[in-house]
LOZA-178731 format. One record per atom (N, C-alpha, C): atom name; x, y, z. Coordinates in steps of 0.02 Angstrom, whole numbers, padded with zeros to 5 digits. Example, Ala and Ser with C-alpha at 12.3 -4.5 7.8 and 13.67 -1.06 7.14 Angstrom:
2
atom:u:v:w
N:00660:-00284:00390
CA:00615:-00225:00390
C:00660:-00165:00390
N:00642:-00112:00354
CA:00684:-00053:00357
C:00645:00002:00394
REM end
This chain:
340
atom:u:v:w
N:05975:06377:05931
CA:05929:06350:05981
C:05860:06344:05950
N:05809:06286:05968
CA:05766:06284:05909
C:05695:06298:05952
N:05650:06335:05934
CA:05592:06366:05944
C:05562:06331:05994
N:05531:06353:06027
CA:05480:06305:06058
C:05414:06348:06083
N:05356:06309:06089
CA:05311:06336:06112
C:05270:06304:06159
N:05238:06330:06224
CA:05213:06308:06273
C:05142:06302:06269
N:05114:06224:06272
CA:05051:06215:06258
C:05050:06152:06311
N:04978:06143:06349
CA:04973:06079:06395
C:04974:06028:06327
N:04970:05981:06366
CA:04990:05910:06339
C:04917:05894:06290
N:04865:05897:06299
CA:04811:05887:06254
C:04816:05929:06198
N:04825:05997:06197
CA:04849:06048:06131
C:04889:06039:06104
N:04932:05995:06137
CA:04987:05982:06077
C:04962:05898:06053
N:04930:05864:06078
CA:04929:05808:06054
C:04866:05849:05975
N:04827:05888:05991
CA:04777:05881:05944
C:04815:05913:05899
N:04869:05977:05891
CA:04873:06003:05869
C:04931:05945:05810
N:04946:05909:05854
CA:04995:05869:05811
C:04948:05837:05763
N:04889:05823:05802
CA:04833:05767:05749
C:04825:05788:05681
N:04808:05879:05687
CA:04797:05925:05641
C:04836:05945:05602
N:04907:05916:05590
CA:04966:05930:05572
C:04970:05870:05516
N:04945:05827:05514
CA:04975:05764:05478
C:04922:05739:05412
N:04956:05747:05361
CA:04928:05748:05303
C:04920:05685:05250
N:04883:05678:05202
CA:04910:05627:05159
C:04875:05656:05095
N:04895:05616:05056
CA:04878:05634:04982
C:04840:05562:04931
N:04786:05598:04924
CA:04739:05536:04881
C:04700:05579:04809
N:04721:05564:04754
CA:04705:05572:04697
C:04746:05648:04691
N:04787:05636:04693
CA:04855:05697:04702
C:04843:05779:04737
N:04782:05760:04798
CA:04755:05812:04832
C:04781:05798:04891
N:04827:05852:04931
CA:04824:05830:05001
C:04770:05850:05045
N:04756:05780:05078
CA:04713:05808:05141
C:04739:05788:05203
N:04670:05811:05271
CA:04703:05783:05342
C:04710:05687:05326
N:04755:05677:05362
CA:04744:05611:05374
C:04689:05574:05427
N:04675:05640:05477
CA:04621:05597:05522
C:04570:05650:05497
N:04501:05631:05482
CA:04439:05649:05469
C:04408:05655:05526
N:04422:05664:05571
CA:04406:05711:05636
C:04419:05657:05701
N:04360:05683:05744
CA:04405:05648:05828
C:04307:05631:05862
N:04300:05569:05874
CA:04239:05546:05897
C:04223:05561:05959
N:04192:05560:05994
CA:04192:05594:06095
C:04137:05591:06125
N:04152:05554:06178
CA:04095:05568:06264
C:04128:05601:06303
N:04109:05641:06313
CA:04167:05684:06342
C:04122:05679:06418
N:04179:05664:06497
CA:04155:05655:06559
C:04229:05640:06614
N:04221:05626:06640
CA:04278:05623:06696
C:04326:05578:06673
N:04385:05624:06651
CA:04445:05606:06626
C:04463:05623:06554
N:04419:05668:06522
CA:04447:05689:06473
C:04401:05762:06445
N:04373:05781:06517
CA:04327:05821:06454
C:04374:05903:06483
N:04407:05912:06556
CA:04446:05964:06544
C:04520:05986:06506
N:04513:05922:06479
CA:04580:05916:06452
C:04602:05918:06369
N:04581:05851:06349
CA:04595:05831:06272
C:04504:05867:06251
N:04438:05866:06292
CA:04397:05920:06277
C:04408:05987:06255
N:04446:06034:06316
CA:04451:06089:06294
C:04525:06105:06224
N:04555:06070:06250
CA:04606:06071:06161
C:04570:06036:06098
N:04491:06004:06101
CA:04477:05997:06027
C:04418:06045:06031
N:04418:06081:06070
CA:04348:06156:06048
C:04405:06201:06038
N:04459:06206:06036
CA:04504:06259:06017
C:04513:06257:05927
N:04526:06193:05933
CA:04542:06160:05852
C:04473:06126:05800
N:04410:06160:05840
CA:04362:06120:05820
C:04370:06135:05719
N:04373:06193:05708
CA:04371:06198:05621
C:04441:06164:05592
N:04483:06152:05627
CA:04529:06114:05583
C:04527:06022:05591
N:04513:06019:05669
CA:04502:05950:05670
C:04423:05947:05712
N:04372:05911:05683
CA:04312:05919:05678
C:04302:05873:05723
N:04252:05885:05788
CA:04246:05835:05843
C:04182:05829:05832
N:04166:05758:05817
CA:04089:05704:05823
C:04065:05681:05905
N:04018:05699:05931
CA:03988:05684:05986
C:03939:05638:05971
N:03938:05577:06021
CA:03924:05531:05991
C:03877:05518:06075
N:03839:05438:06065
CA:03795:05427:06140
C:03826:05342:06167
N:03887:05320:06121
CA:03891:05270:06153
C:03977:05245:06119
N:04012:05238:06161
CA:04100:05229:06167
C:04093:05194:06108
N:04053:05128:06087
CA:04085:05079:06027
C:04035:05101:05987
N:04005:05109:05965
CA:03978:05131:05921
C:04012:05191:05889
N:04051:05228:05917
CA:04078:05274:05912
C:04160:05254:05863
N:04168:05217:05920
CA:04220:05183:05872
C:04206:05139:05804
N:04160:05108:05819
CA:04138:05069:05775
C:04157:05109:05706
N:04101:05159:05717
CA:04096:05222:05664
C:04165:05242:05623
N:04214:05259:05662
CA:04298:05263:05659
C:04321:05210:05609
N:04301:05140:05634
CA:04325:05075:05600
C:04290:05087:05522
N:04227:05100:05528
CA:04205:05096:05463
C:04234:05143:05402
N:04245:05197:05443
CA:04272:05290:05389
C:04359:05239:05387
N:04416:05212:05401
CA:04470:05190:05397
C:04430:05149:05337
N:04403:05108:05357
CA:04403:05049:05294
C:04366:05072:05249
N:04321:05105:05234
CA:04302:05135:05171
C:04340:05184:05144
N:04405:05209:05180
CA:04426:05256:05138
C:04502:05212:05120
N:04494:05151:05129
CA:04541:05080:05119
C:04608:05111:05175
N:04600:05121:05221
CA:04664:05149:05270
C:04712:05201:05249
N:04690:05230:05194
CA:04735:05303:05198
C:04695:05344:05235
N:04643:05341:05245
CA:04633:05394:05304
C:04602:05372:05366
N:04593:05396:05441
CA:04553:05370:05509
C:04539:05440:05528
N:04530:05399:05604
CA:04488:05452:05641
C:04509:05436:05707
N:04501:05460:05763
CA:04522:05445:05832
C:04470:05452:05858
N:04463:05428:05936
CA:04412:05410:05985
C:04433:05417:06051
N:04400:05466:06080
CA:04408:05472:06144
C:04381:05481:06194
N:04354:05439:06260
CA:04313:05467:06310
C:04323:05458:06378
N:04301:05446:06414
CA:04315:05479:06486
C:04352:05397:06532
N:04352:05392:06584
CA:04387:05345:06608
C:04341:05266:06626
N:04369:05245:06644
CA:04322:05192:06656
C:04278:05146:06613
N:04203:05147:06627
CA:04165:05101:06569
C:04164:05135:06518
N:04157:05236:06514
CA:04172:05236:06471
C:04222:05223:06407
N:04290:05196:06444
CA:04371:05185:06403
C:04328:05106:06367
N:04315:05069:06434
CA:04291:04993:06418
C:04249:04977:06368
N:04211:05024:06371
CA:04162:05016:06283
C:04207:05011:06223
N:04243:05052:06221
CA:04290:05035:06157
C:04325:04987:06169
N:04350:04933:06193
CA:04386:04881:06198
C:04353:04834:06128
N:04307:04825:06156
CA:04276:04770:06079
C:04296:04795:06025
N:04286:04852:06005
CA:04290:04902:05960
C:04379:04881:05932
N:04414:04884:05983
CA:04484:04908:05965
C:04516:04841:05948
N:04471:04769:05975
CA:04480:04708:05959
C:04447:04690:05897
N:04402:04730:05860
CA:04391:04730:05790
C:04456:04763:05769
N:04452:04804:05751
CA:04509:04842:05715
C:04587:04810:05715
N:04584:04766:05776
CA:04671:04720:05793
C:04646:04682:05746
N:04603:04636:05744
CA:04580:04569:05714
C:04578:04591:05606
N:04558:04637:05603
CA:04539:04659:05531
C:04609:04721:05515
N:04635:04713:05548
CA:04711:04748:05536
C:04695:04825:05492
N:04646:04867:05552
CA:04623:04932:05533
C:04673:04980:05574
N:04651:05050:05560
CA:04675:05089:05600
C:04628:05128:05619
N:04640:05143:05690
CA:04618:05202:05749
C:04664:05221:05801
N:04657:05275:05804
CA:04672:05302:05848
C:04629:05325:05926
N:04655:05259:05990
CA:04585:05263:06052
C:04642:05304:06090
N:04617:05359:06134
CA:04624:05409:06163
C:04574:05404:06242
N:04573:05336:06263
CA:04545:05349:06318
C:04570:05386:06363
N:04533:05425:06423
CA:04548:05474:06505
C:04582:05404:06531
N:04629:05416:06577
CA:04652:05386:06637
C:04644:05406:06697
N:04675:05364:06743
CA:04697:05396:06810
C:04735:05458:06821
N:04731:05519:06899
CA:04781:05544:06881
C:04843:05524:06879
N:04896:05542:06864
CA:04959:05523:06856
C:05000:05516:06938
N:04980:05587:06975
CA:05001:05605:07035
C:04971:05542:07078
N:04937:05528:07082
CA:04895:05491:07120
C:04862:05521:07192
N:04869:05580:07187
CA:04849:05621:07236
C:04756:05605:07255
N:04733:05623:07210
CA:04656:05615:07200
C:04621:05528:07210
N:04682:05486:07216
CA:04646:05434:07192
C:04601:05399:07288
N:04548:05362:07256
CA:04527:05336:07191
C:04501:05387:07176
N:04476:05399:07105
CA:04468:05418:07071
C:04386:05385:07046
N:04335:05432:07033
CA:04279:05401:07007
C:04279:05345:06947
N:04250:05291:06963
CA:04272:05215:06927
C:04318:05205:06892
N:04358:05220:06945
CA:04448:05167:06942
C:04415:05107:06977
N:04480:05084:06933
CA:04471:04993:06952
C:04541:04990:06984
N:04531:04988:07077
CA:04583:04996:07101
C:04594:04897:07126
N:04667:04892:07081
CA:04701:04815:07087
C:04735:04819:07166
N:04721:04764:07205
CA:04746:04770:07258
C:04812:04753:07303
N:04844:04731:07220
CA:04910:04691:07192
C:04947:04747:07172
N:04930:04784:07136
CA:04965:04834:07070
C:04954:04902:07068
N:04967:04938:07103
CA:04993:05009:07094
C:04963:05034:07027
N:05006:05000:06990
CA:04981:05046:06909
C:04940:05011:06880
N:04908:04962:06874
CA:04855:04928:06854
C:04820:05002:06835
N:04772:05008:06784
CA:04697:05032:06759
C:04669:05005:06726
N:04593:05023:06690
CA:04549:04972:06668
C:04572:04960:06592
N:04626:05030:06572
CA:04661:05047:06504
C:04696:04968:06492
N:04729:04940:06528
CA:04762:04895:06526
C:04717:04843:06494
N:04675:04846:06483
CA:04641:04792:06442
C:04634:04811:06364
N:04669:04851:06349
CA:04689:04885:06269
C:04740:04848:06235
N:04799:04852:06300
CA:04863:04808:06286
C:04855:04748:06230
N:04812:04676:06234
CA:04821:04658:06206
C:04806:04650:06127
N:04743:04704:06131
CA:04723:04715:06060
C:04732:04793:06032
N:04794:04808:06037
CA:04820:04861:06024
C:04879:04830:06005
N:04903:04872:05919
CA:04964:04853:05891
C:05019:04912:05927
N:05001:04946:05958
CA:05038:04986:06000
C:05001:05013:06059
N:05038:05010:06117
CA:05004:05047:06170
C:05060:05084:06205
N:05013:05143:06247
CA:05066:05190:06281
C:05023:05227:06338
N:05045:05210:06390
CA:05022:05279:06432
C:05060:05337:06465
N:05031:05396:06443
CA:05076:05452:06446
C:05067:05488:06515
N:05101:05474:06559
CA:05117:05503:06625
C:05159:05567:06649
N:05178:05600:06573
CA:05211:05672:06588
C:05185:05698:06509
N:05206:05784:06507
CA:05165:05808:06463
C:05224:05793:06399
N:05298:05785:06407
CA:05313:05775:06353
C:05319:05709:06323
N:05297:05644:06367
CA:05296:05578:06338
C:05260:05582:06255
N:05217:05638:06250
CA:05182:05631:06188
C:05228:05627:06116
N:05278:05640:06126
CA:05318:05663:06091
C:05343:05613:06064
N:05350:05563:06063
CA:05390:05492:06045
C:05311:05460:06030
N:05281:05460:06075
CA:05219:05426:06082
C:05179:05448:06018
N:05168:05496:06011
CA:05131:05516:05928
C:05189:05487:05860
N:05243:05504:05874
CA:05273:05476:05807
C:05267:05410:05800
N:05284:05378:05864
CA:05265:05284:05843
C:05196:05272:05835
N:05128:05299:05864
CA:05095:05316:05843
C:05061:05296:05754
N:05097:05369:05723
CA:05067:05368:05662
C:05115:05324:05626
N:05184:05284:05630
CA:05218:05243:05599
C:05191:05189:05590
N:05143:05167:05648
CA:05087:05126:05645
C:05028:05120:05600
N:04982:05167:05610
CA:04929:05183:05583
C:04950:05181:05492
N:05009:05212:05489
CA:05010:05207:05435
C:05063:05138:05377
N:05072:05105:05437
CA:05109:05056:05397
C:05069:05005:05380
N:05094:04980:05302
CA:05034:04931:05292
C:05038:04864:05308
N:05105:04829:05350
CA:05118:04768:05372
C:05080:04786:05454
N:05096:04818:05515
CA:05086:04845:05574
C:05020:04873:05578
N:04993:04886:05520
CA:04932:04930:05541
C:04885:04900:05580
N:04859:04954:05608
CA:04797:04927:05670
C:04785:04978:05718
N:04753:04942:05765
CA:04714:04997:05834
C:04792:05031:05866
N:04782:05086:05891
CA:04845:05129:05932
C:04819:05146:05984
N:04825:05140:06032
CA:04807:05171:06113
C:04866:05219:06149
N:04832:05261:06135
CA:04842:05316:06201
C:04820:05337:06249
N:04843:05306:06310
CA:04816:05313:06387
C:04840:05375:06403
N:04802:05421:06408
CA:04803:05489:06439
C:04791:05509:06526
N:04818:05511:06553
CA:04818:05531:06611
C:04789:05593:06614
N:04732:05609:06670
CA:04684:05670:06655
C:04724:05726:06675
N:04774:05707:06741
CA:04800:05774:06756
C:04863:05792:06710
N:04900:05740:06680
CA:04932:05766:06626
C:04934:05782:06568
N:04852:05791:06542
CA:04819:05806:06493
C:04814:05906:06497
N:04816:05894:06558
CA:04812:05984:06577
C:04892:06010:06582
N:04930:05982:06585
CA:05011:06008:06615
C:05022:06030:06576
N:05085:06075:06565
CA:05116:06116:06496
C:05175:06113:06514
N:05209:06098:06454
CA:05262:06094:06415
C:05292:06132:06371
N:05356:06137:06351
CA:05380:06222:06306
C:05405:06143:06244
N:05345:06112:06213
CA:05368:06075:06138
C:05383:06115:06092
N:05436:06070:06073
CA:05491:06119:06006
C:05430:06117:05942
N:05444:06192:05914
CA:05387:06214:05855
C:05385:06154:05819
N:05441:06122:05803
CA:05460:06078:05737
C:05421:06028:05721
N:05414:05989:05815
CA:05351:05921:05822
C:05301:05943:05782
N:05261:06006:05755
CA:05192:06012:05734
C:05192:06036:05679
N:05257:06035:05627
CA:05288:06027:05546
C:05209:06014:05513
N:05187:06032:05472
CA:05141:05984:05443
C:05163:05932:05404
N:05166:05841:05413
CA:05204:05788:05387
C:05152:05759:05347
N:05172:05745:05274
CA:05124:05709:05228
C:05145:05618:05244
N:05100:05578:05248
CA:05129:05518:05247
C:05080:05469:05186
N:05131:05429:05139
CA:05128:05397:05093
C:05126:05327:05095
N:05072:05284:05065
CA:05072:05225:05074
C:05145:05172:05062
N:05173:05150:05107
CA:05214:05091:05090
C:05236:05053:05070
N:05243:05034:05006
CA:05250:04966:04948
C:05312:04931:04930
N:05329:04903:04994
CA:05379:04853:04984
C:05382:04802:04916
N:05436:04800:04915
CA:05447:04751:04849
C:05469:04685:04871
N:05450:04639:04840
CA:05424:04552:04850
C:05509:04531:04853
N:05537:04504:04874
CA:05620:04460:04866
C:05590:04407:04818
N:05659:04442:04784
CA:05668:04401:04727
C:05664:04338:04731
N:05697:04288:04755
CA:05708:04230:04772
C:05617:04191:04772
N:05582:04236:04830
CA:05515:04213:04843
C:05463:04222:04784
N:05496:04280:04745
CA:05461:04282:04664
C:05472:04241:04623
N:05524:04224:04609
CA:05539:04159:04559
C:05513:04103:04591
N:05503:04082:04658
CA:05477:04018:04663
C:05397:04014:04659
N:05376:04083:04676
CA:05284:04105:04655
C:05291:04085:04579
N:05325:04130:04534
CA:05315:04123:04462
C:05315:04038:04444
N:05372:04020:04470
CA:05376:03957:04440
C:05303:03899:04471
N:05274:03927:04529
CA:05219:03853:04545
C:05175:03887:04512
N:05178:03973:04481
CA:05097:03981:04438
C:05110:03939:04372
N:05161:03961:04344
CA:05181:03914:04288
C:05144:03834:04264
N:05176:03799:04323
CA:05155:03741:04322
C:05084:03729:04349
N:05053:03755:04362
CA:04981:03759:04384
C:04952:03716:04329
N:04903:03679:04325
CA:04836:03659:04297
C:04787:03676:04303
N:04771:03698:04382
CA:04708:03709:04406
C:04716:03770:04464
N:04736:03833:04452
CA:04760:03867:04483
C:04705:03936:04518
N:04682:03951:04573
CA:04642:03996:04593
C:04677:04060:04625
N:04646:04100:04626
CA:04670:04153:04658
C:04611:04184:04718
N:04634:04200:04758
CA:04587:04210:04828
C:04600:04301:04832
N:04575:04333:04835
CA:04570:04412:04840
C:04548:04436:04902
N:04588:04447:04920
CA:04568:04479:05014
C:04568:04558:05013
N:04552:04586:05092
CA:04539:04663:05079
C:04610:04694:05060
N:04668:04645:05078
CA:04735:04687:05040
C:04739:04728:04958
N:04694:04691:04948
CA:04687:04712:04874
C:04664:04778:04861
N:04610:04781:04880
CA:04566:04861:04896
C:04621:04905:04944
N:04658:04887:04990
CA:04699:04949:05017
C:04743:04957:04988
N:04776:04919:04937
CA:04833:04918:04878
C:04813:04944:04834
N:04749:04972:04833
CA:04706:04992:04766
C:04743:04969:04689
N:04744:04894:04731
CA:04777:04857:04648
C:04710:04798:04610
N:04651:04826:04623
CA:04596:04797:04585
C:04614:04787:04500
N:04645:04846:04486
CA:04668:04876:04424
C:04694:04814:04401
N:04753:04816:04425
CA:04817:04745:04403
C:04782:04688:04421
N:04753:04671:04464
CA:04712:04608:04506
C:04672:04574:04415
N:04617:04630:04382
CA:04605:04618:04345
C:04654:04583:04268
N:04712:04642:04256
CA:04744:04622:04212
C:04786:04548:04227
N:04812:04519:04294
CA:04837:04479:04296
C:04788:04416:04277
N:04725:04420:04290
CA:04693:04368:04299
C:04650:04347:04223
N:04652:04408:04191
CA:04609:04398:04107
C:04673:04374:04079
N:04732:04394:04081
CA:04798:04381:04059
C:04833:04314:04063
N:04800:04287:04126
CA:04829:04217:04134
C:04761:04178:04152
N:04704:04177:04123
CA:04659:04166:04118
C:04625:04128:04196
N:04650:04160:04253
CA:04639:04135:04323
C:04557:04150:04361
N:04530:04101:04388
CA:04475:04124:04418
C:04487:04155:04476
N:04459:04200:04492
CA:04459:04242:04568
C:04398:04215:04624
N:04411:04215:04660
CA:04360:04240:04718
C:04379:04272:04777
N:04305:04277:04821
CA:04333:04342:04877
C:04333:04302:04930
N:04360:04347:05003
CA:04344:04343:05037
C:04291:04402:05069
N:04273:04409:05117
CA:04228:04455:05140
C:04262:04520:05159
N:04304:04517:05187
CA:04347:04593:05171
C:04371:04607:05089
N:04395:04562:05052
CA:04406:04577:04973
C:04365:04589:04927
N:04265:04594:04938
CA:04213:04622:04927
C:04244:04662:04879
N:04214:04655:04796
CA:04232:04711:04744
C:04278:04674:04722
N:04335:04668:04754
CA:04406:04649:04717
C:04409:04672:04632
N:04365:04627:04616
CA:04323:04637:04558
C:04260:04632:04545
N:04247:04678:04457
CA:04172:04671:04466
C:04137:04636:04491
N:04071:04636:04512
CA:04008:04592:04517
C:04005:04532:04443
N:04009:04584:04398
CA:03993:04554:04344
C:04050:04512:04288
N:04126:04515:04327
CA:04180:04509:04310
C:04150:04438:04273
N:04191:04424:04219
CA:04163:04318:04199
C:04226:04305:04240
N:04269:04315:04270
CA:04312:04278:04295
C:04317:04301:04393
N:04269:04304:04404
CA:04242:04314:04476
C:04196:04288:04484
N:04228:04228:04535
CA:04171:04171:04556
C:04144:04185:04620
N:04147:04247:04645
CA:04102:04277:04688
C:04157:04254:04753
N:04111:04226:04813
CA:04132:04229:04894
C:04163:04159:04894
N:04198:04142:04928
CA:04235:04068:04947
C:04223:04065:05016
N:04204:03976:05028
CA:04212:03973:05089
C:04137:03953:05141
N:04140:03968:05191
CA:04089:03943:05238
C:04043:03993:05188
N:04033:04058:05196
CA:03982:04096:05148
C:04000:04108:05082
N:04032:04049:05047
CA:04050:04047:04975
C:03992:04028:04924
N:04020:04033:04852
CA:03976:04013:04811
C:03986:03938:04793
N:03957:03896:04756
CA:03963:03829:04761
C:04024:03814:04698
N:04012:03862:04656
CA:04064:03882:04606
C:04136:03890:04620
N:04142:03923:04689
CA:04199:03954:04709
C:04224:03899:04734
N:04188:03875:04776
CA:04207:03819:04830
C:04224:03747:04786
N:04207:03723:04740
CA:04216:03656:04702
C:04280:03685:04649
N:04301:03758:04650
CA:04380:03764:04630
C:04402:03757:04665
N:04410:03773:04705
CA:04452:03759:04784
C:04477:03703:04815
N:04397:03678:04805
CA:04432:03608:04828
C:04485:03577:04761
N:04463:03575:04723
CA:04513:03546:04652
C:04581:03601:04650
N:04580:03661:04668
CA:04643:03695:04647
C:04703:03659:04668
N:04763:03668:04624
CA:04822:03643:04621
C:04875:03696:04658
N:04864:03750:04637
CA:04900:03816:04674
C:04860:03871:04698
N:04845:03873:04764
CA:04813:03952:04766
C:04869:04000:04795
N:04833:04048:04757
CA:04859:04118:04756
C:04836:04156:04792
N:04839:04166:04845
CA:04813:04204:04913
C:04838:04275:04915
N:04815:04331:04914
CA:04832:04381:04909
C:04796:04453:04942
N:04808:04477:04984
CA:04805:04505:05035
C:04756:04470:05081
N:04755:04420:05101
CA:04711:04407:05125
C:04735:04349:05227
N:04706:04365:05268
CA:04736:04324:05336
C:04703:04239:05333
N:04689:04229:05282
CA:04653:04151:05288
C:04598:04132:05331
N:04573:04170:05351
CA:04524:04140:05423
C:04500:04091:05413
N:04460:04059:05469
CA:04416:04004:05448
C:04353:03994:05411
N:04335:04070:05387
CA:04287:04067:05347
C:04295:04060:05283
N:04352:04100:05248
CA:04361:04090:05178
C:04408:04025:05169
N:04434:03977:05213
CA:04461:03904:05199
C:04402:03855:05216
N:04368:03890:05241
CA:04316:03798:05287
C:04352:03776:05359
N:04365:03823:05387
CA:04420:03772:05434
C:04448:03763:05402
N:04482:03777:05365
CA:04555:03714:05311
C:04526:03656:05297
N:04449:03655:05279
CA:04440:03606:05268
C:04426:03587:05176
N:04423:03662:05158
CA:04395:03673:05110
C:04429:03627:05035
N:04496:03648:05045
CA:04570:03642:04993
C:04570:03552:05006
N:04548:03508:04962
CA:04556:03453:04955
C:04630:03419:04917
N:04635:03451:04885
CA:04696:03444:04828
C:04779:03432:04858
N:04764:03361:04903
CA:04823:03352:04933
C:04919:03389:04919
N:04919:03400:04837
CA:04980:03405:04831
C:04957:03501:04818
N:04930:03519:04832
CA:04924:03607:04813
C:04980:03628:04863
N:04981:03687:04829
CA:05017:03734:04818
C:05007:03816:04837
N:05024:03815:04939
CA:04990:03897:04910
C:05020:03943:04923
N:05026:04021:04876
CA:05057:04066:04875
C:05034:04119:04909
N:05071:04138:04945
CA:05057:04200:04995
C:05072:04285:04966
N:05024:04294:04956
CA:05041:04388:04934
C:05027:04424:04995
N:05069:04439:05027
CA:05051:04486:05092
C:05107:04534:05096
N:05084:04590:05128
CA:05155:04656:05169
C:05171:04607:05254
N:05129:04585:05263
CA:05137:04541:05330
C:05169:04482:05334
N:05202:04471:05347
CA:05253:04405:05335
C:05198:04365:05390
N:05162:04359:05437
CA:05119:04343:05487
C:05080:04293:05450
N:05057:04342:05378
CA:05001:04322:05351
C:05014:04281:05294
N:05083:04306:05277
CA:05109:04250:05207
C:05125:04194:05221
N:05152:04187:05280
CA:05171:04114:05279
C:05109:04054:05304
N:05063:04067:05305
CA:05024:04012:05343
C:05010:03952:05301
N:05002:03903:05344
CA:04986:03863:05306
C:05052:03845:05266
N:05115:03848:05293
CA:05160:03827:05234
C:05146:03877:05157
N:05126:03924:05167
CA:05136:03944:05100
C:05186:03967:05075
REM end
């Protein structure tokens, strides 16, 4: 019979937070660099008092404004190129609603966070509830529901052991590099307090390792063969590159096959500043260098990158009726556009 131990539903969610590890320059550390907070009606007796329990292992930032807060979150994920985040959590209502923008950055730039807004209670005993947004249609309607669409996962947890499924899909998310993005967890305030007898095992300490699918063959030989025939061939460097921490190879492929690079605005660095074969930014905020390959390129080589309309021109940029372009992505979303 396997162990279990009785903790409300917020202690075990943090304690799970505090549990999950990763490893960068062959050191393991936490994977979340702590937990952001306004703490007020809907989360401060609850997922509050379980992160002052855990404050030295998982470190809580008090902050004066929901997106900014997040914001903050978005920035520590992408500078540490998505092996590591942070979570965000605050009370119900405008405070949940401030992070919405926030969590529609992070969908759009394919980051990770973890939002932890308060809900309604679950019982509905109390309701309304101080700024609920009561639908006069919908029963379960809340203002959370506006997460849904810019959330690569959403969940609201209405009993204390829903967490339990809900954290593992969770971090399968956060940490996958095709899926990655914003995660929402709608916490219900009164089931933030309930307790549960969770089996010891859920709070294992789990290391998780970046992802690196390998390219199908088939789609490699037909890449190799249009670089081949190239004349006039560019390569486009998006922020995939920096979370692949394949700048390294980025370089050798491109001195090797003597290819010009440029960035996009998430692929910043890719390579040096001073690289001779880095023609800097492409695009609406491109260099004029970058942009008059572009238009002439015969094959581009697109590589981690979502195409927006800034680094194509609108699609207006690529003149070179018969080109050729190759998609390097973990996102099949992102490889195929544009016929690539």
């Amino acid at each position: 019979m396997s162990k279990t131990i009785r903790l409300t539903m917020a202690q075990a969610l943090t304690r799970f937070l505090s549990r999950q590890m990763t490893e960068i320059d062959g050191k393991r550390v936490p994977i979340f660099g702590g937990v952001w907070a306004i703490f007020g009606h809907g989360n401060v007796a609850g997922i509050g008092e379980a992160l002052y329990q855990l404050r030295d292992e998982l470190p809580t930032f008090r902050a004066h404004n929901e997106q900014a807060m997040a914001h903050a979150a978005i920035a520590y994920a992408k500078a540490n190129f998505r092996r590591r985040f942070m979570a965000a959590t605050s009370s119900i209502g405008p405070g949940a609603l401030n992070m919405v923008t926030a969590a529609a950055l992070a969908h759009v730039n394919r980051l990770p966070v973890l939002f932890l807004p308060g809900d309604v209670f679950a019982n509905r005993i109390p309701d309304p509830v101080l700024q609920q947004a009561e639908d006069f249609s919908d029963g379960t309607a809340t203002v959370n529901d506006c997460f849904r669409p810019v959330s690569r996962y959403f969940d609201r947890i209405t009993r204390p052991e829903q967490i339990i499924p809900a954290l593992s899909r969770a971090m399968a998310v956060l940490t996958d590099p095709a899926e990655c993005g914003p995660v929402t967890l709608s916490l219900c305030q009164d089931v933030q307090a309930e307790a549960y007898d969770y089996p010891e095992s859920f709070f294992a300490e789990r290391v998780w390792h970046q992802r690196r699918p390998r390219p199908d063959r088939q789609e490699l030989a037909a890449a190799v063969a249009a670089l081949k025939g190239a004349k006039k061939p560019l390569v486009i460097a998006g922020g995939g590159v920096l979370y692949s921490q394949a700048s390294d190879e980025l370089a050798k492929f491109a001195e090797g096959a003597g290819i010009p690079v440029c960035e996009t605005q998430g692929g910043k660095s890719s390579l040096p500043d001073n690289h001779p074969l880095n023609m800097a930014a492409v695009g609406v905020t491109g260099t004029s260098a970058a942009n008059r390959l572009a238009e002439e390129a015969d094959v581009v080589l697109a590589i981690g990158t979502r195409l927006q309309d800034f680094t194509t021109g609108s699609w207006a940029l690529f003149k070179n009726l018969g080109k050729t372009i190759i998609g390097l992505n973990v996102q099949p979303f992102d490889a195929g556009k544009h016929r690539a």
